[in-house]
Z-matrix of the N, CA and C atoms (Angstrom, degrees):
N
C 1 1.456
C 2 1.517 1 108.80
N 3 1.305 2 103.15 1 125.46
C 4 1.804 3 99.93 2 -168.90
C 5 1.718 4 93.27 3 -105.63
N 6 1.264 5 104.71 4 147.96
C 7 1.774 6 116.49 5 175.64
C 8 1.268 7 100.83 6 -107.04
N 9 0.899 8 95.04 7 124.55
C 10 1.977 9 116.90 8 171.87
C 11 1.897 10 104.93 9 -72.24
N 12 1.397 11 98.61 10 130.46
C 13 1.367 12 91.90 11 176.01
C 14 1.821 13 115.61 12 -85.11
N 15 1.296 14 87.33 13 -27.95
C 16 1.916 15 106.25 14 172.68
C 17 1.234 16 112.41 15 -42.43
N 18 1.566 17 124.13 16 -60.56
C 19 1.308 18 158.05 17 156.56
C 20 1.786 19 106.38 18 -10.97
N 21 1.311 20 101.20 19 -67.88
C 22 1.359 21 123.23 20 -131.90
C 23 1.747 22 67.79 21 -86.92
N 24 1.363 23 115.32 22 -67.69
C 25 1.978 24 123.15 23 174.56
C 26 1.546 25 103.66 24 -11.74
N 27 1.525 26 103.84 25 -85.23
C 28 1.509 27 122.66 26 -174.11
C 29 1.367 28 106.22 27 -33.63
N 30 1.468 29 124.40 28 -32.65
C 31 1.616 30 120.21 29 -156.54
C 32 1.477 31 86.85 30 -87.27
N 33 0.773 32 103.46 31 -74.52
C 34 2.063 33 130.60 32 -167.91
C 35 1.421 34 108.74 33 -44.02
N 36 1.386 35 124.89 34 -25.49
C 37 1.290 36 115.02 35 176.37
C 38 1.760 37 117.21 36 -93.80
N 39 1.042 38 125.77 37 -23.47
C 40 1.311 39 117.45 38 139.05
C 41 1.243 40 136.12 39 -52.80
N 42 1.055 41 117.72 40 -29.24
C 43 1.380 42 142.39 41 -166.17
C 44 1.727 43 96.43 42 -82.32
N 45 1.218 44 104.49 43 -52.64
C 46 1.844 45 102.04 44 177.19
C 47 1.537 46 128.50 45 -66.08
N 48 1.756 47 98.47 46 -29.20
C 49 1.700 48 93.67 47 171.72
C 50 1.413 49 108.38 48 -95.63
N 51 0.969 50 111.33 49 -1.65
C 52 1.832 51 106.47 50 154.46
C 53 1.194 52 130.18 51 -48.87
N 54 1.722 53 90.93 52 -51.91
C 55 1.498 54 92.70 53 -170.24
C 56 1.254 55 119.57 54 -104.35
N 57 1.629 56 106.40 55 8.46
C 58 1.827 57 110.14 56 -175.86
C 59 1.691 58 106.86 57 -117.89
N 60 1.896 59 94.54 58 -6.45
C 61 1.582 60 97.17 59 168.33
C 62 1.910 61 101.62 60 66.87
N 63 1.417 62 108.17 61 45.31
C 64 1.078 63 117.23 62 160.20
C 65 1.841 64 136.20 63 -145.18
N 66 0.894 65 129.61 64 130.48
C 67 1.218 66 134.30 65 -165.43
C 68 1.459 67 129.73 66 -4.48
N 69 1.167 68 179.19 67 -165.12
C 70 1.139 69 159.21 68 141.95
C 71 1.776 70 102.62 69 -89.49
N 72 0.962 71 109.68 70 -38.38
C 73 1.728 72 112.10 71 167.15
C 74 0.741 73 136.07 72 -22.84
N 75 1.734 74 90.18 73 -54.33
C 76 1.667 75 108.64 74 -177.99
C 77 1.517 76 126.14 75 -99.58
N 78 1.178 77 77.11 76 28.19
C 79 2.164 78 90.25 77 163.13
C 80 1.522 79 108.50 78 -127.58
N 81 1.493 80 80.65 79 94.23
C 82 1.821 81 97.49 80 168.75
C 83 1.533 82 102.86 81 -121.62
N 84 1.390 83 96.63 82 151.16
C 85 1.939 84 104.04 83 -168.34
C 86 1.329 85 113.61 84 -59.25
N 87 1.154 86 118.13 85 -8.72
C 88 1.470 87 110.06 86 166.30
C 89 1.368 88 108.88 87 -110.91
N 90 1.310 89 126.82 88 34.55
C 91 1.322 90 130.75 89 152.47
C 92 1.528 91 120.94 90 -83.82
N 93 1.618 92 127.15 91 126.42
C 94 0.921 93 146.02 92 -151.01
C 95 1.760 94 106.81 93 -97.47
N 96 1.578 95 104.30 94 88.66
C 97 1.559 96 82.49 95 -179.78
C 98 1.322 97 163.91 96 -69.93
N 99 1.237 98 97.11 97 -0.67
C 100 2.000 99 118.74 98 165.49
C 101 2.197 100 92.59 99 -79.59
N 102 1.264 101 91.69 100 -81.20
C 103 1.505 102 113.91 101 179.89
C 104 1.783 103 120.60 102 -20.39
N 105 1.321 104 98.26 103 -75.35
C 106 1.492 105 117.79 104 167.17
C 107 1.379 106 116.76 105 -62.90
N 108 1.539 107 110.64 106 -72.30
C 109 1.694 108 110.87 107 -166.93
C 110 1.347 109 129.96 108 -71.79
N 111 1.265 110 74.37 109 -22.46
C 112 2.310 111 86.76 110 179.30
C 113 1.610 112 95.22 111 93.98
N 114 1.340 113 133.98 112 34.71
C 115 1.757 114 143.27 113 175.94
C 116 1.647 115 95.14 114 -63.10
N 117 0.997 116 142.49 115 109.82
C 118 1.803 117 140.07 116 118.11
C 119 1.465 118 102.45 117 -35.98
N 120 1.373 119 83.65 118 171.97
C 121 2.418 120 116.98 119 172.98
C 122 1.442 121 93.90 120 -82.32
N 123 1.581 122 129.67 121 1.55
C 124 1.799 123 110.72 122 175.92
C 125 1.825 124 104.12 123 -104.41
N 126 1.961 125 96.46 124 -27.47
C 127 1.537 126 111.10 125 -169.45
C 128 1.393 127 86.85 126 -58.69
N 129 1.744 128 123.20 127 -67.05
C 130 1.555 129 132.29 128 -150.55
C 131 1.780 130 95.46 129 -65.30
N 132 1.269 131 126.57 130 -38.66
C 133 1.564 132 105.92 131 176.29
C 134 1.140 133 111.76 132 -77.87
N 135 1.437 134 137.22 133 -43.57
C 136 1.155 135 129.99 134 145.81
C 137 1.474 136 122.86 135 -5.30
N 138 1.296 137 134.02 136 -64.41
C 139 1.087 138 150.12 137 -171.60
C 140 1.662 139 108.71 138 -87.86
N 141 1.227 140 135.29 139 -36.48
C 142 0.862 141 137.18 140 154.45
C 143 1.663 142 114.95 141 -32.35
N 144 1.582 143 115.75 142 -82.78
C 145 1.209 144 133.76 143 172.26
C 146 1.620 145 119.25 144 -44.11
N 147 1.131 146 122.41 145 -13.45
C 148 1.273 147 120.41 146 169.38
C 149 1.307 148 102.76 147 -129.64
N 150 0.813 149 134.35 148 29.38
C 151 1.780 150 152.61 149 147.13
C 152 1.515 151 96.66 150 -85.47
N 153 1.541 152 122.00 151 -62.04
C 154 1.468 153 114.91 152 -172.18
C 155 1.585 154 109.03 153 -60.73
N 156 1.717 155 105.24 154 -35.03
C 157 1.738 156 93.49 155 -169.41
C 158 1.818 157 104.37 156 -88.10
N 159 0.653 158 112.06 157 -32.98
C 160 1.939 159 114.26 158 172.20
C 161 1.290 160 100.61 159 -38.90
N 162 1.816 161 110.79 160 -70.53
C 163 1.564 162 109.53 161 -159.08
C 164 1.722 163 124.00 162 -101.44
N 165 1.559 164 101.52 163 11.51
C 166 1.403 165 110.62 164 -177.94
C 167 1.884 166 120.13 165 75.31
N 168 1.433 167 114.96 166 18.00
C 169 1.220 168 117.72 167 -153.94
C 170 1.632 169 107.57 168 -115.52
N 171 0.865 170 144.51 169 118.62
C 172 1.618 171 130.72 170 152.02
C 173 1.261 172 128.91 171 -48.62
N 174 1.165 173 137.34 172 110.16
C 175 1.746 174 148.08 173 -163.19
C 176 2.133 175 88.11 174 -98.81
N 177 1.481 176 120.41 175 -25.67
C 178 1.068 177 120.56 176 177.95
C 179 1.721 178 106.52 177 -57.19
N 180 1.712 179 108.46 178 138.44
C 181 1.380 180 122.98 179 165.38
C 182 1.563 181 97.17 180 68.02
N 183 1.603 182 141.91 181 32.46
C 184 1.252 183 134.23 182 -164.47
C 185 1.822 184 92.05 183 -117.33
N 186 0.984 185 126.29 184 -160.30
C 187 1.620 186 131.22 185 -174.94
C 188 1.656 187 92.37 186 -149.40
N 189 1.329 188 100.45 187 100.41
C 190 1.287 189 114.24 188 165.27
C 191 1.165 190 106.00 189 -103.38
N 192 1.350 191 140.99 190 38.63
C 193 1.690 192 135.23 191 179.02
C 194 1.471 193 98.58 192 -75.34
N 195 1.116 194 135.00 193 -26.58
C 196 1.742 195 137.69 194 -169.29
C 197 1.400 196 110.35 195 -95.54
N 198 1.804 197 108.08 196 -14.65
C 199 1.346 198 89.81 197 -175.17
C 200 1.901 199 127.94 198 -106.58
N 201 1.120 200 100.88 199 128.11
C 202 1.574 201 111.84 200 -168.74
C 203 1.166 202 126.17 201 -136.33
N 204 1.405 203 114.19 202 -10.27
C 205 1.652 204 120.66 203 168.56
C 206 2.003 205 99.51 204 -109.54
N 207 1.625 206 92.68 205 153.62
C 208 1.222 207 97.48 206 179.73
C 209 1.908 208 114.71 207 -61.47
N 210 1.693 209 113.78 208 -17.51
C 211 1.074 210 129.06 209 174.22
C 212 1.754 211 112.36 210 -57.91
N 213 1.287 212 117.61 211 -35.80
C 214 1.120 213 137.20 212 -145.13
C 215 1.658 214 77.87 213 -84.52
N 216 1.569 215 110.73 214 -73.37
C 217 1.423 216 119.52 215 -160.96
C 218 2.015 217 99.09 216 -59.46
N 219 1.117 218 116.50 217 -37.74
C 220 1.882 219 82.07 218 160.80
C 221 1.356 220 122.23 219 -60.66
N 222 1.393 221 127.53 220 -52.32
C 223 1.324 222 129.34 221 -167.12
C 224 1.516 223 92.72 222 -51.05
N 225 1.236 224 123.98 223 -48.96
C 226 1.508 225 102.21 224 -162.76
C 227 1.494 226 111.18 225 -83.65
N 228 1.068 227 129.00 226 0.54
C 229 1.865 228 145.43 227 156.47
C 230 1.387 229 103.70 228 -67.84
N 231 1.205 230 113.65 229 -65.88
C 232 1.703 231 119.90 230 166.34
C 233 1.852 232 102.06 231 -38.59
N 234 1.132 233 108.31 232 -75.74
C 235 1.873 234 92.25 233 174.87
C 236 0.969 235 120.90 234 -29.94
N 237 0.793 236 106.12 235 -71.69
C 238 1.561 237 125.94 236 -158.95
C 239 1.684 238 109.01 237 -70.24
N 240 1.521 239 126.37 238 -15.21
C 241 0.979 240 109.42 239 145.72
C 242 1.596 241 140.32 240 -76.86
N 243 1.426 242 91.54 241 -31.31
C 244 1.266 243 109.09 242 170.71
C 245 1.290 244 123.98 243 -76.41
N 246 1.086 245 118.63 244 16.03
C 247 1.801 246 119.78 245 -178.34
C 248 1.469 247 93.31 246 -113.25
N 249 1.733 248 116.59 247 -26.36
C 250 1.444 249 116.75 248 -155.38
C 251 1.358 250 103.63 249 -81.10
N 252 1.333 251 108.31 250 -41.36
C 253 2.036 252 126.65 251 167.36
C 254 1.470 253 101.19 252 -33.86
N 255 1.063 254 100.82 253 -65.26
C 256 1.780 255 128.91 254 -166.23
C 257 1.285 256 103.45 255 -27.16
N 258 1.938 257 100.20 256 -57.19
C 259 1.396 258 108.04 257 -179.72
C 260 1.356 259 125.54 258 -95.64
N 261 1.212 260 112.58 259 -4.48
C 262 2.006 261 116.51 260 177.09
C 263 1.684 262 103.76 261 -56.45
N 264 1.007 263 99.36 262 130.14
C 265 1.236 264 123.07 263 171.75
C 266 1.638 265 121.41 264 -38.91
N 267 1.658 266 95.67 265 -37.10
C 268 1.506 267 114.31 266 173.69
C 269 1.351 268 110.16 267 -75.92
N 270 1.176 269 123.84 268 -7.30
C 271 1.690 270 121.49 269 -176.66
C 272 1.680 271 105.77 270 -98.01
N 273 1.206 272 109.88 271 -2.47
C 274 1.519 273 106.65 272 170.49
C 275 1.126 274 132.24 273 -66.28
């Protein structure tokens, strides 16, 4: 099962001015979400938690120390889906 990174974009960028209460415009992947969007520690769990229910993924026990652009948080959805395929039972 291949994950579209396009996919994962289209979802997630609505998904970010939802929850940071900012324009849809202004979430481009090299937008910085503390920096750029105006994100708090309630926006980023916020976003976290409906990151897990949107894309089916656990963000729990992961290493987000690198991540800070909204670009960042697909790529690591993109992992993390793609590791999860990897292991479904159905991908055998």
């Amino acid at each position: 099962m291949e994950v579209e990174h396009g996919d994962v974009w289209e979802a997630l960028r609505p998904l970010c001015a939802r929850v940071m209460s900012v324009p849809p415009e202004a979430v481009l992947p090299h937008a910085r979400l503390v920096a750029d969007l105006g994100a708090d520690s309630l926006d980023i769990t916020e976003l976290e938690v409906a990151s897990e229910e949107m894309f089916g993924v656990s963000l729990k026990g992961t290493d987000k120390a690198g991540v800070s652009t909204v670009g960042d948080v697909a790529d690591l959805i993109v992992r993390l889906r793609t590791t999860h395929a990897a292991h479904s039972p159905l991908a055998r």
